[in-house]
N, C-alpha and C positions, 0 to 999 in steps of 0.2 A: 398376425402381421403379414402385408404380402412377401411374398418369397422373394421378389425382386430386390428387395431392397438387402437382402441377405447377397444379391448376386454385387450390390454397389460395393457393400465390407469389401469382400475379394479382390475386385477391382481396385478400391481404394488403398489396399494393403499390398496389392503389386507392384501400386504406382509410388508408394513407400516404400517400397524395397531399393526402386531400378533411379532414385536421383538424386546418387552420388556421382552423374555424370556432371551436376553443375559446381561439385565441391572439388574441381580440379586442383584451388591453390591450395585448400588444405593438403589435398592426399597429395602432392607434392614437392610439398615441405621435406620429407624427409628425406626425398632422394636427391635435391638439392644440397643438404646439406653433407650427402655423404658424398656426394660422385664432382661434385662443385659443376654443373652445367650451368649454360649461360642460360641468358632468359627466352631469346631467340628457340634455342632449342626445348625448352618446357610449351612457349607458344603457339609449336608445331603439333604438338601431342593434342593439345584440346582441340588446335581447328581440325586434324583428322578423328578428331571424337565426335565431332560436329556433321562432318559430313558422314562419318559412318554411321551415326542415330538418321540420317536422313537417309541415305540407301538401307539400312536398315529397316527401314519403314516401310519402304517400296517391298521389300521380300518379306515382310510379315505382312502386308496386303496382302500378296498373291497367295504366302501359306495358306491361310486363314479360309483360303477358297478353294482347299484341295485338303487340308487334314482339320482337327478341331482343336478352335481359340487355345484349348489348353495345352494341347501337343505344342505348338508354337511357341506358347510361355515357358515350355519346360524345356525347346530349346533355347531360347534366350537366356533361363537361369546357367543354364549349360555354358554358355556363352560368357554370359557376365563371372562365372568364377571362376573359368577359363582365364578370362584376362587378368582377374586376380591374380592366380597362384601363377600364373607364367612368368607374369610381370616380376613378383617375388624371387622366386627360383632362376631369372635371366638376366634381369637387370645387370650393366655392369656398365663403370665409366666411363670405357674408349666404345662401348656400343649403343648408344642412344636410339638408334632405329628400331633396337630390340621394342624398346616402349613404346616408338607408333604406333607398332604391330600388335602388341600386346592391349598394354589400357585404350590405349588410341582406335586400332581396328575394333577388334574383338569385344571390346568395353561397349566403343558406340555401338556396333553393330547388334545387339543383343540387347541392349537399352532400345533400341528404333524396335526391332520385332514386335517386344514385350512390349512396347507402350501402344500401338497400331492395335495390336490381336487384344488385351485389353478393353483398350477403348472401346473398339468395333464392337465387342463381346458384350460390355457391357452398357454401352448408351442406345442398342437394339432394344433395353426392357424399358427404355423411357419416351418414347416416343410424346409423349405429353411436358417432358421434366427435361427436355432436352439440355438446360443450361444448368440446372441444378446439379443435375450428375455430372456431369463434366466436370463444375466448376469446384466439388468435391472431391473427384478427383484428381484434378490439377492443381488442387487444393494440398494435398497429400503429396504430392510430386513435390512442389515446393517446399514445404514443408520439410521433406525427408533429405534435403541438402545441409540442412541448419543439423538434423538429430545426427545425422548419419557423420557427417563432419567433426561435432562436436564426441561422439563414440570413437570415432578416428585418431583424433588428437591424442584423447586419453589413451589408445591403446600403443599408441607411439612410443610413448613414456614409458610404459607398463612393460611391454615386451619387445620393443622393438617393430620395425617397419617390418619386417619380410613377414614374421610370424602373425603382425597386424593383418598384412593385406590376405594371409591363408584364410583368417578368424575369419573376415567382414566378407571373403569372396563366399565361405562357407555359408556362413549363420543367412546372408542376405538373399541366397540360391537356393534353400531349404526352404525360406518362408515364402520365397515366390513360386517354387513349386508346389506348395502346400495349397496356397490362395488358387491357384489356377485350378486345383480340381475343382472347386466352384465356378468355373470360367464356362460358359455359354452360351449361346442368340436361343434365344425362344423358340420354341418348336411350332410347328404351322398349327395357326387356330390359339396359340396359347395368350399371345397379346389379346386377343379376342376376347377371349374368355375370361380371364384376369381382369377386363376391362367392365365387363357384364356384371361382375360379382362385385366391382367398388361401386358401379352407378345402383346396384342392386342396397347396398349398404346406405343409399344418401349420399354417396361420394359422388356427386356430380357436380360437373363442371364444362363451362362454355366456353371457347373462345373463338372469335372470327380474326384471322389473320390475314395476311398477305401472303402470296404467291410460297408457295412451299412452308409456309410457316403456320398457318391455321385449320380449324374444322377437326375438330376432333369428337369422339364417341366414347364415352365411359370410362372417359381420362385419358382415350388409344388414339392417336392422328390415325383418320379410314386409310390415308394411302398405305401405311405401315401396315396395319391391321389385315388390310386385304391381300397383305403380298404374303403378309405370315401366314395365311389360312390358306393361299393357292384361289381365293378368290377376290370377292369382291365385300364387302359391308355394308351395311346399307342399317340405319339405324332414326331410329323410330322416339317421338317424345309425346311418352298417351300423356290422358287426360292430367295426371298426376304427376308432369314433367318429371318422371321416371324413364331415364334413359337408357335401350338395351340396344345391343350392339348381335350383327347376327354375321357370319362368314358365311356367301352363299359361294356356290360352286366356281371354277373355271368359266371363262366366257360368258359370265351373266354380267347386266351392268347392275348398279346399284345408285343409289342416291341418299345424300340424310331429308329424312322428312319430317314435319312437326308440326304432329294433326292438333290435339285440341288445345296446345300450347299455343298456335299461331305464330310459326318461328316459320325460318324459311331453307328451302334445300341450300346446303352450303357447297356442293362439289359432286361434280359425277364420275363414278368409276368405270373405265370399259373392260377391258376381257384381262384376266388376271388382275386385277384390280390396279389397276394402271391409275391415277388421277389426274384423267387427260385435261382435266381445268388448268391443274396447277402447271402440269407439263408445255399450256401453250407459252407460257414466259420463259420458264427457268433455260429451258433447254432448247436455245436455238431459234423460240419463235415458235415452234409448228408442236402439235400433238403427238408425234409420233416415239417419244421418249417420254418415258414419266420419272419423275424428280423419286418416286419410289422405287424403281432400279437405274438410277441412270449409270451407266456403265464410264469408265476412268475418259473414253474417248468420247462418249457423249456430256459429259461432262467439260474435257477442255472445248466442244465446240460453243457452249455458252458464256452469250455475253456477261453474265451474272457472275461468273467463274471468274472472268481477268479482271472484271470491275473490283471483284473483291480482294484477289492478290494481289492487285496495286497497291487498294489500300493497305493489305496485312503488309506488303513490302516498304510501304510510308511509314505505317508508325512501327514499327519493327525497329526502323533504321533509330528512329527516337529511343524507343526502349532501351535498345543493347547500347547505345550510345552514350545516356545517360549511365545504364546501373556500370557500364565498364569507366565510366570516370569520375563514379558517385564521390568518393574519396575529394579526389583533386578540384570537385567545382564544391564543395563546402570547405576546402583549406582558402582554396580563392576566395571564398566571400569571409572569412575572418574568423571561420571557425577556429576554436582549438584543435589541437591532434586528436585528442578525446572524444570529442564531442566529434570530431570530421568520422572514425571509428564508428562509434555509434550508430552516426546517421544511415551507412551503410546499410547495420544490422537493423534499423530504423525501416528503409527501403524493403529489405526482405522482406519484412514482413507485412510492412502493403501489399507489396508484390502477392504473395499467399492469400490477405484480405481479399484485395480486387479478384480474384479468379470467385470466389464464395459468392462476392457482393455483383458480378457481371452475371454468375450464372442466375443466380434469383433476379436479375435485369432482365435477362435474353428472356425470361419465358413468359414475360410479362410481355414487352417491350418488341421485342423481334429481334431480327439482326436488321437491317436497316436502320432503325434509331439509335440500339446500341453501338454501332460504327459512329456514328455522329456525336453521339455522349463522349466515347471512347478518343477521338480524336481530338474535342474539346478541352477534354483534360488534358490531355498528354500536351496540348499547345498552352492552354493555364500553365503547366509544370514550368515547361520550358522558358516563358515569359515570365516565370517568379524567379529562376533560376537565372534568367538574364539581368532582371533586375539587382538580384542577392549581387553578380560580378559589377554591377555598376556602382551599385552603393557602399556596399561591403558590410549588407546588415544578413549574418549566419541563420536568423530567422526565416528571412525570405525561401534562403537555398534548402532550409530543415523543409520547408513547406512543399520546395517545388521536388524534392524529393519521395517526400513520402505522396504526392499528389502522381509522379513520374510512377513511384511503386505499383499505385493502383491503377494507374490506366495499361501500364504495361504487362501486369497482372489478368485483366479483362480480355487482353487482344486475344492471349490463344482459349478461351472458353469461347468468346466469340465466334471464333474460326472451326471447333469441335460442332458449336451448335450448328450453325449456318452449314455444315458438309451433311449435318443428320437430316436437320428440315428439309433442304431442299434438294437434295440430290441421292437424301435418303440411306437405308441401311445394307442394302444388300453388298454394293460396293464401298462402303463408308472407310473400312481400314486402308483398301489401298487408295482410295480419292484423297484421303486425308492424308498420308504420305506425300502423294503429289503437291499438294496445297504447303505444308513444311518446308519443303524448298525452297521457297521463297527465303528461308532466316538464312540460307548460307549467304546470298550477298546482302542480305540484309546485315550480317557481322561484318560484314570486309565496310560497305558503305556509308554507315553510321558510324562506327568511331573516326574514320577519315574525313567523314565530313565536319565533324565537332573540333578534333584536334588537329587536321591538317592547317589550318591559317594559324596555329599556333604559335607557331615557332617565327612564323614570318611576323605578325602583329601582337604577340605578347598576351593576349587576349582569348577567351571564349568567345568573346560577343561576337564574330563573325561566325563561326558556326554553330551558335546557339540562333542565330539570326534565320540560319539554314534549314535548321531543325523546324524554327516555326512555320518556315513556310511547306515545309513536307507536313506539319498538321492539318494547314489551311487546304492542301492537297486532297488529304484524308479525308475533311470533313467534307469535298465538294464532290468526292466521291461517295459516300456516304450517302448521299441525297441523290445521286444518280443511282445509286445500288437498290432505292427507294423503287424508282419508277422501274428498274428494270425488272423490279421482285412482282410487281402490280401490273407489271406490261400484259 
């Protein structure tokens, strides 16, 4: 079995651990009912949970590029039970700031590290699988708000909340510590080789892509391949379209070539295996940055870059918008309390599906089409969901629900992928921080746009009206994301 995939467990089991930051109403429930705070002040806690998963990201980028991926996760665990047993031991009625600081800072901030130094760690051994493993991952991420939640409740009951929050900061901090000693990026030459040995097996596989997205060698994208070996790639398809992938020195270039199969060079690498092809798009326009290290400021200078945080900032605003008033737009359409209930736990678990079902999209597909897919649905959701408040058929809203699940589901496997393809791994944990920022006003601007004509017009319909045209937004960037990937 290759070992890689022994590195995704790990991953996948961190990303398990660390997302009990989305089960804020469960985990507090119980300090509601003891200390009586208002809702205003529980409110506050999550959106500095929120931001602190997002500067938390930013400083497990930079870690991640001074100590190793695993150092990083064992501070985060550090971190995450930290705000556990604090939060326990501090908590008190007249002090509520106590818990910003606690669950709030310290919770996000150690969730952001662990999830960046992860990531980064482990979507470096797919350069081929780029959506799959993400979307496994994030797959588990979601996932683990439903287990972790529902372990939560139960222990409410059982022992109490302080003694709870000790257990779950403990038990959740050992096994993400545990997991990170497998935590990693491949060593120079090893994508290479790893790569040689599955095309050696019959594991071979082709694909021609777009701009940062295609050309790949023994399952390896060459640009990856070449930066992990210190050189260049240059890979070969004899007579027997048996394909071997080779790391030649610094400073050489390379090319793929395919003698007696009659295939054609897909990409040239120049000096440290830069793939100045793909680099004339991604970054800027010019060659002189390749999308295989492009650095966090080489990076904002591409247009490819704000092309596509618009879009994640369009349908973003859909997602959180919808799953925060999943509830109340299936009571509007005629559901029962039960069934409104349901739907919710209905959504989650789209939600969980689509990140699975995006990532085996994205590596078929690209990012390009998948934004366009992705946007499509999320505008179907909403248009079913419009319909459900007009008619008052609970059918509709079930549908545009669980259709909202899965697109919103897709967007951050999307956004994982598209940081690795194109812009690459060397700076992927901290790019991808940056790229995250966009959900903070994405949460302030999506439920305000949904619910603010609310109150004034009695209705959804005016800002579900909103929402579709932030998909028609999405999709038309989408298509411009196309050309700029191709440029």
């Amino acid at each position: 079995m290759d070992a890689r995939w022994g590195r995704l467990a790990a991953g996948c089991l961190v990303m398990a651990m660390i997302g009990f930051i989305y089960g804020w109403s469960v985990f507090s429930a119980p300090l509601v009912e003891e200390f009586g705070w208002a809702p205003s002040a529980l409110s506050l806690t999550f959106t500095l949970l929120m931001w602190a998963f997002c500067a938390g990201g930013i400083i497990g980028g930079r870690l991640v590029r001074r100590i190793p991926a695993r150092a990083a996760v064992w501070l985060a665990a550090a971190l995450s039970f930290a705000a556990f047993a604090t939060t326990a031991l501090l908590a008190r009625a007249e002090a509520p700031w106590l818990l910003y600081l606690t669950y709030g800072v310290l919770g996000g901030c150690g969730v952001g590290i662990a999830y960046t130094a992860a990531m980064g760690a482990t979507m470096a051994w797919f350069p081929d699988r780029a959506g799959l493993a993400s979307g496994l991952m994030l797959l588990c991420y979601c996932l683990s708000t439903m287990t972790l939640s529902s372990v939560a409740a139960w222990l409410f009951d059982a022992i109490g909340w302080r003694a709870a929050f000790g257990v779950l900061g403990a038990a959740t901090a050992a096994v993400t510590a545990a997991a990170a000693l497998f935590l990693r990026p491949p060593r120079p030459g090893e994508l290479a080789a790893a790569g040689a040995r599955r095309g050696g097996r019959g594991g071979r596989r082709k694909r021609a892509g777009g701009l940062g997205e295609g050309g790949e060698v023994g399952g390896v994208s060459t640009d990856r391949a070449a930066r992990a070996g210190g050189g260049a790639v240059v890979a070969e398809a004899g007579p027997a379209a048996t394909t071997v992938a080779r790391v030649t020195g610094a400073g050489a270039s390379a090319s793929t070539a395919a003698t007696a199969s009659g295939g054609k060079a897909t990409r040239m690498a120049g000096a440290g295996g830069a793939a100045g092809a793909e680099a004339t798009g991604a970054v800027g326009g010019t060659a002189a940055a390749s999308p295989a290290d492009a650095t966090t400021a080489a990076m904002l200078r591409a247009p490819a870059f704000w092309a596509y945080a618009t879009w994640m900032l369009a349908v973003s605003c859909i997602g959180l918008a919808v799953i925060g008033s999943a509830n109340q737009l299936a009571l509007g359409a005629g559901a029962a309390p039960a069934v409104a209930v349901a739907a919710v736990g209905m959504l989650a678990l789209c939600n969980g599906l689509g990140r699975l079902l995006m990532g085996v999209a994205f590596d078929a597909l690209g990012t390009a089409a998948c934004t366009v897919v992705d946007a499509l649905m999320l505008g179907t959701a909403v248009l079913l969901l419009a319909g459900a408040q007009g008619s008052g058929e609970a059918a509709l809203a079930l549908a545009g629900l669980a259709l909202a699940g899965l697109g919103a589901g897709g967007t951050s496997v999307i956004g994982s992928g598209f940081m690795a393809t194109v812009f690459g791994e060397t700076h992927y944990a901290e790019n991808l921080a940056i790229l995250n920022l966009t959900l903070i006003p994405a949460a302030l601007v999506g439920p305000l746009v949904l619910n603010g004509p609310l109150a004034a017009t009695g209705s959804y319909g005016p800002g579900l009206g909103a929402l579709v045209a932030a998909a028609a937004l999405a999709a038309a960037l989408g298509l411009a994301l196309r050309r700029l990937l191709r440029a």
